[in-house]
TIKOLNU-754930 format. One record per atom (N, C-alpha, C, CB): x, y, z; residue in one letter. Coordinates in steps of 0.1 Angstrom, whole numbers, padded with zeros to 4 digits, always signed. Glycine has a CB too. Layout:
XYZA ...
END
This chain:
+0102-0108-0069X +0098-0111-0082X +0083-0109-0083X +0102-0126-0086X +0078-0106-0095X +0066-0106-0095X +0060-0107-0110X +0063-0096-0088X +0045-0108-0111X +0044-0114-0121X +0029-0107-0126X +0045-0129-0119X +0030-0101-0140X +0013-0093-0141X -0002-0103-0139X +0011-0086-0158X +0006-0117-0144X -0002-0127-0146X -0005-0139-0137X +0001-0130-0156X -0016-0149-0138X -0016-0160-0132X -0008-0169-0133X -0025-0163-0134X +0000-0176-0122X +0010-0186-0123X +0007-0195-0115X +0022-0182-0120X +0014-0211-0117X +0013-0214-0106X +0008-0216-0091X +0017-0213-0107X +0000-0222-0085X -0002-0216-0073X -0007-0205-0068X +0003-0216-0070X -0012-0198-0079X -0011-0183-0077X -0028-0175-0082X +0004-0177-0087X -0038-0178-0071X -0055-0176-0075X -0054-0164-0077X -0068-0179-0064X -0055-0158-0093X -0062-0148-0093X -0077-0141-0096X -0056-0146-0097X -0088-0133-0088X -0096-0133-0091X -0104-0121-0100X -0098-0137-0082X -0109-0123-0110X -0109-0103-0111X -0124-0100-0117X -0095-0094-0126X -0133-0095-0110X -0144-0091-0118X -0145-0074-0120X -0157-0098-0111X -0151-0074-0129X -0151-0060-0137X -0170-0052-0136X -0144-0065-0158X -0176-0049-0129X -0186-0041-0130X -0188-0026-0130X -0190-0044-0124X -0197-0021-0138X -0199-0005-0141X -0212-0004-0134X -0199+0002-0158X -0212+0005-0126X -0226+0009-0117X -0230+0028-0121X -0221+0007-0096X -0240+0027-0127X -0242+0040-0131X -0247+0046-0121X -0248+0043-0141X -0244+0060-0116X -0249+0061-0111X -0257+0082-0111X -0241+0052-0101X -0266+0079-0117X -0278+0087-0123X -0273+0100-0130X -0289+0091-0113X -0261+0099-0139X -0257+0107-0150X -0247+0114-0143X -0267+0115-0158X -0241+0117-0127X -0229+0119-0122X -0216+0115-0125X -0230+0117-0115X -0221+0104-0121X -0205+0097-0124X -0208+0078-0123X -0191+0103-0107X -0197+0074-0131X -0196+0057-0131X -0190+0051-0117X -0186+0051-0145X -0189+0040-0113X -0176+0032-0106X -0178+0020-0111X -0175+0030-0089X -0165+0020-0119X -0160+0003-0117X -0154-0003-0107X -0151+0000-0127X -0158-0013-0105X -0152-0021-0091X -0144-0033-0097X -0165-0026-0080X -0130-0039-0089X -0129-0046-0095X -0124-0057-0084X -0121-0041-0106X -0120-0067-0081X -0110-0076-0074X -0101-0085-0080X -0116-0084-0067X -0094-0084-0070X -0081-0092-0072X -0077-0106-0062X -0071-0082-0070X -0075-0118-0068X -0075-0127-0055X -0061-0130-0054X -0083-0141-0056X -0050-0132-0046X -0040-0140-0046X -0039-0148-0033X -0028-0132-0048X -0029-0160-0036X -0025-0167-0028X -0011-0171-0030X -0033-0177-0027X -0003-0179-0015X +0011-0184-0017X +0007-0197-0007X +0026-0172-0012X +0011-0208-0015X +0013-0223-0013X +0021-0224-0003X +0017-0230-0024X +0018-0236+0007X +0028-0235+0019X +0046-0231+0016X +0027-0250+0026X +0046-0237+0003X +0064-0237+0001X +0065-0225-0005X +0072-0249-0010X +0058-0219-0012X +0060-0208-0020X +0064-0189-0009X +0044-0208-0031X +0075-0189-0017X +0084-0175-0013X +0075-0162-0013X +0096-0173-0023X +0082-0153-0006X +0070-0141-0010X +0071-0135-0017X +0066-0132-0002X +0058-0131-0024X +0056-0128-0043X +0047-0115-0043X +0045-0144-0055X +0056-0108-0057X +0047-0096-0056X +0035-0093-0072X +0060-0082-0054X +0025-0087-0068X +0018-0089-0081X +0012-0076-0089X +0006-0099-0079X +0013-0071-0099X +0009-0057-0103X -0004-0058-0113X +0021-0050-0110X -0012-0048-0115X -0022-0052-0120X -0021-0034-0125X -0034-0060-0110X -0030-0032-0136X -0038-0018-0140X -0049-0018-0149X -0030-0008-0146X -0056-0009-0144X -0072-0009-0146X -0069+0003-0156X -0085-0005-0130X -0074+0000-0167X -0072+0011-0179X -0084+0018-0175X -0071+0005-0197X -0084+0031-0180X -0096+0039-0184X -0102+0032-0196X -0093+0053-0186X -0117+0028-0195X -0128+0024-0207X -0127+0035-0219X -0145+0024-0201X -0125+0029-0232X -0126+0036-0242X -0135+0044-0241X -0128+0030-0251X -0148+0048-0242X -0162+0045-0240X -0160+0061-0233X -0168+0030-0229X -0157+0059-0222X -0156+0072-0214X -0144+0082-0218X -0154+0068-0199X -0133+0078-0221X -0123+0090-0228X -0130+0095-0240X -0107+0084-0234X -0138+0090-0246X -0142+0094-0259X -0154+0107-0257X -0149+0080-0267X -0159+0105-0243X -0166+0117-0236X -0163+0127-0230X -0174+0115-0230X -0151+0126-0229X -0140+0132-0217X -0145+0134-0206X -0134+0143-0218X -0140+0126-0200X -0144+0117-0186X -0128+0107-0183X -0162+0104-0191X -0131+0109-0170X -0113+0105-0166X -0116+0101-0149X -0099+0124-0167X -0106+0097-0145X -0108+0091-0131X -0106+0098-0121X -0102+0082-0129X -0120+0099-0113X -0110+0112-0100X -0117+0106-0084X -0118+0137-0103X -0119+0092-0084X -0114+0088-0075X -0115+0073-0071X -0118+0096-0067X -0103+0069-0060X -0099+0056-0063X -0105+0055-0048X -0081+0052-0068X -0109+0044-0043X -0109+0036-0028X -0107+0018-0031X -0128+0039-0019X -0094+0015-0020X -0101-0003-0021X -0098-0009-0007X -0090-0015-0034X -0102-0019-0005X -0106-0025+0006X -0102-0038+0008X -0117-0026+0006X -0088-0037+0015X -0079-0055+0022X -0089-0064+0030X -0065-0053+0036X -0091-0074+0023X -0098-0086+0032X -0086-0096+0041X -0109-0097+0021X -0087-0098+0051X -0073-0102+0060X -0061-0094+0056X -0069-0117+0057X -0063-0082+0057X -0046-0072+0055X -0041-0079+0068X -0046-0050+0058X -0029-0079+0062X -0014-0086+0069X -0012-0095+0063X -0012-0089+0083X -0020-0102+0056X -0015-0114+0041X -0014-0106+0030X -0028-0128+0036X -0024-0101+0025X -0025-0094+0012X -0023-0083+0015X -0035-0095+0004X -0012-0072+0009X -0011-0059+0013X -0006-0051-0003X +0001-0057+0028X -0012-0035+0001X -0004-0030-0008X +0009-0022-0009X -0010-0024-0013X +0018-0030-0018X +0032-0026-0021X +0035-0010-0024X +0036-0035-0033X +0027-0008-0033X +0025+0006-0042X +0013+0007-0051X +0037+0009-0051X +0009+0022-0056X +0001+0027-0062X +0002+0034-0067X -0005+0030-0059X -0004+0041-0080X -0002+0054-0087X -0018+0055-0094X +0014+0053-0098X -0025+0066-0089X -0033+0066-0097X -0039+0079-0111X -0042+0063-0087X -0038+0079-0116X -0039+0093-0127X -0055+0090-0134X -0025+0094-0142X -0056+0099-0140X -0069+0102-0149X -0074+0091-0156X -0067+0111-0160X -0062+0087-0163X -0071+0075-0177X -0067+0062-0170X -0062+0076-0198X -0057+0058-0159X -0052+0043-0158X -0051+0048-0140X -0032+0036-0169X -0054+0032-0134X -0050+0030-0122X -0040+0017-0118X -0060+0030-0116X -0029+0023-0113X -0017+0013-0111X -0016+0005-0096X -0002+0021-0114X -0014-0008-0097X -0012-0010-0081X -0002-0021-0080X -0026-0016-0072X +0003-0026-0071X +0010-0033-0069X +0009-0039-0055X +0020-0028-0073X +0006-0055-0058X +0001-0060-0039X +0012-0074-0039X -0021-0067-0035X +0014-0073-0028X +0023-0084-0020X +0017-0094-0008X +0034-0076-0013X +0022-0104-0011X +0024-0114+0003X +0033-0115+0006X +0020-0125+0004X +0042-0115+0019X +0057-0112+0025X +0052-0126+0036X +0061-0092+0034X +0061-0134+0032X +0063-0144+0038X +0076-0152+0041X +0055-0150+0034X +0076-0151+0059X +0090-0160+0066X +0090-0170+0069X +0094-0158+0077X +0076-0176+0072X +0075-0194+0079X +0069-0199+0069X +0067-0198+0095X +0071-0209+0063X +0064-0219+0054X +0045-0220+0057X +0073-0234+0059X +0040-0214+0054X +0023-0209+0057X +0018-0211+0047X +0019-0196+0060X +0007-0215+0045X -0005-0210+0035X -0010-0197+0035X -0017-0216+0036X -0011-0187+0030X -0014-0172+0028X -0020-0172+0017X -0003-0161+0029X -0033-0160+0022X -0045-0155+0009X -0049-0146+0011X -0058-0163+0006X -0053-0135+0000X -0060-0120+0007X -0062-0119-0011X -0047-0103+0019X -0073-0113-0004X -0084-0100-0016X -0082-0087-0016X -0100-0100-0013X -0085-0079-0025X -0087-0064-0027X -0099-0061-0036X -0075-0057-0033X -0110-0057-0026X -0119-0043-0036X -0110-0036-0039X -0131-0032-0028X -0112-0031-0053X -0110-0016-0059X -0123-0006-0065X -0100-0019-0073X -0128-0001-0061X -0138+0011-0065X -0128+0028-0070X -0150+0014-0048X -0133+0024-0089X -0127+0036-0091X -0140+0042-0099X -0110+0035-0100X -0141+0055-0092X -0150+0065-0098X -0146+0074-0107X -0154+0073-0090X -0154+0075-0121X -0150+0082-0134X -0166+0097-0134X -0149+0067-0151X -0157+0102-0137X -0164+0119-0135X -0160+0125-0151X -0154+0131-0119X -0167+0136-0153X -0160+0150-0161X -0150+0159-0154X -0172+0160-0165X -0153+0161-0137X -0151+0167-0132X -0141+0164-0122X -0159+0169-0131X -0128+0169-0118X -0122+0167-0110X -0126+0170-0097X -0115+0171-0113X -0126+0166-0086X -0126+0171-0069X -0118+0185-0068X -0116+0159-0059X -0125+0194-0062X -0116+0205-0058X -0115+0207-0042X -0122+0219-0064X -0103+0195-0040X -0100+0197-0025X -0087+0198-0028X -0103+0185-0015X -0082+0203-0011X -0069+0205-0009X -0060+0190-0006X -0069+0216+0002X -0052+0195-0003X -0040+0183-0004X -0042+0178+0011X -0021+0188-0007X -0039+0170+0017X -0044+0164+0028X -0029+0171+0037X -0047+0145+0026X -0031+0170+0050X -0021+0173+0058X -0013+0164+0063X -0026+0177+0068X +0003+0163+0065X +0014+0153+0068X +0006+0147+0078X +0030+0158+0073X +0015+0138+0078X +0009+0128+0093X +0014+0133+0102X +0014+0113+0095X +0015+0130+0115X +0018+0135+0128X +0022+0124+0138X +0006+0142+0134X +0032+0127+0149X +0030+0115+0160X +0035+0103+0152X +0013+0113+0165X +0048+0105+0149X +0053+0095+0143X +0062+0086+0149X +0058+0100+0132X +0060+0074+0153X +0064+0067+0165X +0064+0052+0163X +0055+0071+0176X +0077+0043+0168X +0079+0028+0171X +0072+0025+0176X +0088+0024+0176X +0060+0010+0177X +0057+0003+0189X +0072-0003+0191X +0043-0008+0188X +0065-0006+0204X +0074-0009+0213X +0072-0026+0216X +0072+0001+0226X +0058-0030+0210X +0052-0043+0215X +0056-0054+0201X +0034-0041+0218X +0069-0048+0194X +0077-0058+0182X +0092-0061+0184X +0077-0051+0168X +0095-0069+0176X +0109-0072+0181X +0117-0060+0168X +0114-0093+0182X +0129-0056+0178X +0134-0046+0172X +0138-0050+0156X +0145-0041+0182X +0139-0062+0153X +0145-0065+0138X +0127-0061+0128X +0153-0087+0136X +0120-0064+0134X +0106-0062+0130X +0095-0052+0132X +0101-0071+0135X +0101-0038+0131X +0097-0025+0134X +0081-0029+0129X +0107-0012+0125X +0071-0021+0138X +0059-0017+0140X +0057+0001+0135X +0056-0020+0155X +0055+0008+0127X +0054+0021+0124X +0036+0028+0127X +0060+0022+0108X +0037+0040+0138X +0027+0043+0144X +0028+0061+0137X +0029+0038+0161X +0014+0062+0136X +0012+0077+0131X -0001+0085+0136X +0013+0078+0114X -0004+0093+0134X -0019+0100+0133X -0024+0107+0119X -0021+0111+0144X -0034+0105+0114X -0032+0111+0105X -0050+0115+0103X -0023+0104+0096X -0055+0123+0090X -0066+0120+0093X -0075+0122+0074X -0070+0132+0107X -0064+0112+0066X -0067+0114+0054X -0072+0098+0054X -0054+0120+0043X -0076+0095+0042X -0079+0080+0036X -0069+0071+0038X -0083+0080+0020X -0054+0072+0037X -0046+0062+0034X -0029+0069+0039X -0048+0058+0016X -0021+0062+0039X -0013+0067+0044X -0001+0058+0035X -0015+0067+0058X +0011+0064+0027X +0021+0053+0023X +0033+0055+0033X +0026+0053+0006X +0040+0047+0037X +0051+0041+0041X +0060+0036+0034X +0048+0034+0048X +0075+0042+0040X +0082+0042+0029X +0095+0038+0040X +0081+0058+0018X +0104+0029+0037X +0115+0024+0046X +0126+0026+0036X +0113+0008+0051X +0134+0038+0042X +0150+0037+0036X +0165+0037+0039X +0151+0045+0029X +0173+0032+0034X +0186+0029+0043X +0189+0042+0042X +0200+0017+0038X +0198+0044+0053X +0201+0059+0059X +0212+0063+0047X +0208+0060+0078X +0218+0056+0049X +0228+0057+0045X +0234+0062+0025X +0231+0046+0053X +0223+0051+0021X +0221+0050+0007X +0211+0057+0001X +0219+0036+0003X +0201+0063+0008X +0189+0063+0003X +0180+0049-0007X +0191+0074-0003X +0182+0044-0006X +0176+0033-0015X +0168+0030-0007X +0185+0022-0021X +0154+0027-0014X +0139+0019-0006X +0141+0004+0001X +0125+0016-0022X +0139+0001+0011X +0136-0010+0019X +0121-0016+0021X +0141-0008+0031X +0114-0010+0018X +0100-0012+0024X +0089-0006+0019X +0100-0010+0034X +0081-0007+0013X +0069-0001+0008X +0055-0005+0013X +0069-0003-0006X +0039+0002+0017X +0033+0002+0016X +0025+0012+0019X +0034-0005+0017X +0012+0013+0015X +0001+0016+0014X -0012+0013+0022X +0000+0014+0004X -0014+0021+0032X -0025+0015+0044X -0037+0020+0043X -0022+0017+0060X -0046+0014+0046X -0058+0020+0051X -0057+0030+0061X -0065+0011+0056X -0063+0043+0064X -0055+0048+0076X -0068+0045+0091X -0051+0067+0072X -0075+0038+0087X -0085+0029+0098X -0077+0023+0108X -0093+0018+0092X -0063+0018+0101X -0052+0011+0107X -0045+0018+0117X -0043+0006+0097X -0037+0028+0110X -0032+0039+0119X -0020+0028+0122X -0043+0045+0135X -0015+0018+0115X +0002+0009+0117X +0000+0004+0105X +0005-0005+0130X +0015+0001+0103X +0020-0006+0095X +0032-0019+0096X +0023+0003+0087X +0033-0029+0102X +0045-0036+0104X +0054-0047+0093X +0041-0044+0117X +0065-0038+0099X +0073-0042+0088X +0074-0059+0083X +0088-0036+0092X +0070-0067+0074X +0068-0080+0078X +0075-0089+0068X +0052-0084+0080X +0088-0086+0065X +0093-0092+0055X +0109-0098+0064X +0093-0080+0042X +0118-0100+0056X +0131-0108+0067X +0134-0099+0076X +0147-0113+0059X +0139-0108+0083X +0149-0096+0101X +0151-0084+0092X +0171-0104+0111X +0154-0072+0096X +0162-0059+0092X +0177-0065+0097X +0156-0042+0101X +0188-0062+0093X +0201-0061+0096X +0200-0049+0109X +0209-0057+0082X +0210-0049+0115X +0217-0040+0124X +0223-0027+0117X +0227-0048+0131X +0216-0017+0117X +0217-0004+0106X +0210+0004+0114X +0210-0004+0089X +0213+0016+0096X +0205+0029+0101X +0194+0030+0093X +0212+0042+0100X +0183+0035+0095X +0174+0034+0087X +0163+0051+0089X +0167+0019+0090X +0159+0051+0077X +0148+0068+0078X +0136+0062+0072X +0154+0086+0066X +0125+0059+0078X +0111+0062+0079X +0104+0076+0076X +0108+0060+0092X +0091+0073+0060X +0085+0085+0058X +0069+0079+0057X +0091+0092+0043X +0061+0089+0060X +0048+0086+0057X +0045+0099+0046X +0037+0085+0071X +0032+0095+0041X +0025+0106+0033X +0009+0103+0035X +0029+0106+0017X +0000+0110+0041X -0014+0113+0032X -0019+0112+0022X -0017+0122+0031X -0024+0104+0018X -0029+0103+0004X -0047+0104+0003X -0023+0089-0002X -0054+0114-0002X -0068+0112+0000X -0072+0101-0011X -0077+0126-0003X -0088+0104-0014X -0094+0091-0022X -0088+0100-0038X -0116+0087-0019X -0084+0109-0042X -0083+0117-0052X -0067+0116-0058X -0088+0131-0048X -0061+0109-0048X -0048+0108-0053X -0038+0121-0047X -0049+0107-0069X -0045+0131-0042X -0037+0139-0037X -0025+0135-0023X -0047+0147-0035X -0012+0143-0030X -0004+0137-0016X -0005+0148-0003X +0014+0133-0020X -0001+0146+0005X +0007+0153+0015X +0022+0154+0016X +0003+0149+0027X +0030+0164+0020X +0041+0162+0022X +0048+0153+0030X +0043+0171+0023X +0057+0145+0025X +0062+0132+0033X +0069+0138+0046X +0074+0123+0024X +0066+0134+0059X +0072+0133+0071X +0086+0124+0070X +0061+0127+0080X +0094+0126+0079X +0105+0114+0076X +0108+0115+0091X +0121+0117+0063X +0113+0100+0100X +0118+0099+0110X +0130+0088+0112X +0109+0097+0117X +0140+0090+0119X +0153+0081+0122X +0155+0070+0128X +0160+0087+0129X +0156+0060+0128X +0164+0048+0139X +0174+0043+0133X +0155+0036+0143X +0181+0036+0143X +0189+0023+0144X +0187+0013+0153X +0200+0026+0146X +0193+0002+0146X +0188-0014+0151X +0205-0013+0155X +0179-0030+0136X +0204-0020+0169X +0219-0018+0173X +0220-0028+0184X +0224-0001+0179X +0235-0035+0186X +0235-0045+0196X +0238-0040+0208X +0244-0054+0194X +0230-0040+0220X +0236-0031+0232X +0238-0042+0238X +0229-0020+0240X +0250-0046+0245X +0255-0057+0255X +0246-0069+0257X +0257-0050+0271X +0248-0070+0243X +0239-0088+0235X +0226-0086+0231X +0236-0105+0248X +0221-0079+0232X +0207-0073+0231X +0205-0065+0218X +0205-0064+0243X +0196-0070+0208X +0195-0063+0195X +0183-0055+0205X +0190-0073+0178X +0183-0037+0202X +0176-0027+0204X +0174-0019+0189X +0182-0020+0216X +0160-0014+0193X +0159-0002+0181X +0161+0008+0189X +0144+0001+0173X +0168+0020+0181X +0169+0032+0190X +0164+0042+0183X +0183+0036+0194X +0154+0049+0184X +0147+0064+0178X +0154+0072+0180X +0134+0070+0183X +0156+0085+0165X +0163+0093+0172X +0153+0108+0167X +0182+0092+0168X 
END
C-alpha cells in the first residue's frame, strides 16, 4: 500500500531549493523524510517533482536527475521514471521484525535547454548470488560502471514482478529484504541507468530456491 501523502506515523520531509548556477543550468534539490513506527507494516511512498512553470515557458526541461540514501537498507528506492518536464519516484521501507525504521533522500534535478549527448550506458556484468545470505533472502551481486543500477525480481514462471529497486551503483548489491521468497523459480534482471535517464539493456539471470534433503538451497543456473 502506499500513500502520496503524509499519514499517520509517517515523517514526511520536503524542501524545495533552486541554485542557479551562472546562466547554464538550474538544480532543484529536494528531500524526502519517511519513517515506520515499531508496529507499522512495510509502506510504500511516491512522490513527483513537476517541472517549474517558469522554466517550460523558456524551454528548458530536465536532463539530469542524481539522489542520495541516508541509511539505505531502511529507506530504499522502489522505482523511478524520469522525463523532461516531471520526475517520478517511488521509495519503500520493507519491514519483517517489529523495528523502528527511518531514511532520507537527496534529489538533485538539473534543468538545461540542452540535452546530454551521451551514449547509453553498458549492461551490467558478473551477475552473481552472495553466498553470505540465507537462500530465502537472496543478496544480488553485479559490476557495472554507470550511476545506478535497477533490479528487477520475477517469477519464472508468470513473469510477473516480485521485487523492485533502484541502487546506487557505489553499492554494487542489492538484498532482497522483504518476506522469505517461497520455494520457486525465479529470473533476476539488472539495467544501467546514467544520471540522464538513459538505460542499458537489461541482463537477466536464473535461480531456484529448492529443498535438498531438509535443507532450503538457492541453486544458480
Amino acid at each position: 500500500m502506499f500513500s502520496k501523502n503524509s499519514i499517520l506515523g509517517i515523517l514526511i520531509v520536503c524542501t524545495v531549493l533552486v541554485f542557479p548556477s551562472f546562466g547554464f543550468c538550474d538544480v532543484i534539490h529536494q528531500s524526502f523524510e519517511h519513517q515506520l513506527l515499531v508496529n507499522q507494516p512495510s509502506q510504500s511512498w511516491e512522490h513527483v517533482i513537476d517541472l517549474p512553470e517558469n522554466y517550460a515557458q523558456k524551454g528548458m526541461f530536465f536532463i539530469k536527475r542524481n539522489f542520495l540514501l541516508t541509511l539505505p537498507g531502511f529507506l530504499e528506492v522502489e522505482r523511478e521514471e524520469f522525463k523532461p518536464t516531471y520526475y517520478y519516484i517511488k521509495l519503500r521501507i520493507a519491514k519483517v521484525l517489529p523495528e523502528y525504521k527511518k531514511g532520507k533522500i537527496d534529489i538533485d534535478l538539473e534543468i538545461g535547454n540542452q540535452a546530454p549527448n551521451t551514449p547509453a550506458p553498458n549492461s551490467p556484468t558478473n551477475l552473481s548470488l552472495s553466498s553470505a545470505t540465507a537462500a530465502r533472502k537472496p543478496a544480488f551481486l553485479w559490476k557495472g560502471d554507470s550511476k545506478y543500477t535497477a533490479v528487477s525480481l520475477y517469477d519464472f514462471e508468470t513473469g510477473t514482478t516480485v521485487f523492485e529497486r533502484v541502487v546506487d551503483n557505489n553499492r554494487r548489491v542489492s538484498v532482497y529484504d522483504e518476506d522469505f521468497l517461497p520455494l520457486h523459480h525465479f529470473v533476476w534482471g539488472l539495467k544501467q541507468i546514467d544520471e540522464t535517464g538513459k538505460c542499458s539493456t537489461e541482463v537477466q539471470a536464473r535461480f531456484k530456491i529448492e529443498n535438498q534433503n531438509g535443507t532450503v538451497v538457492i541453486v544458480q543456473e
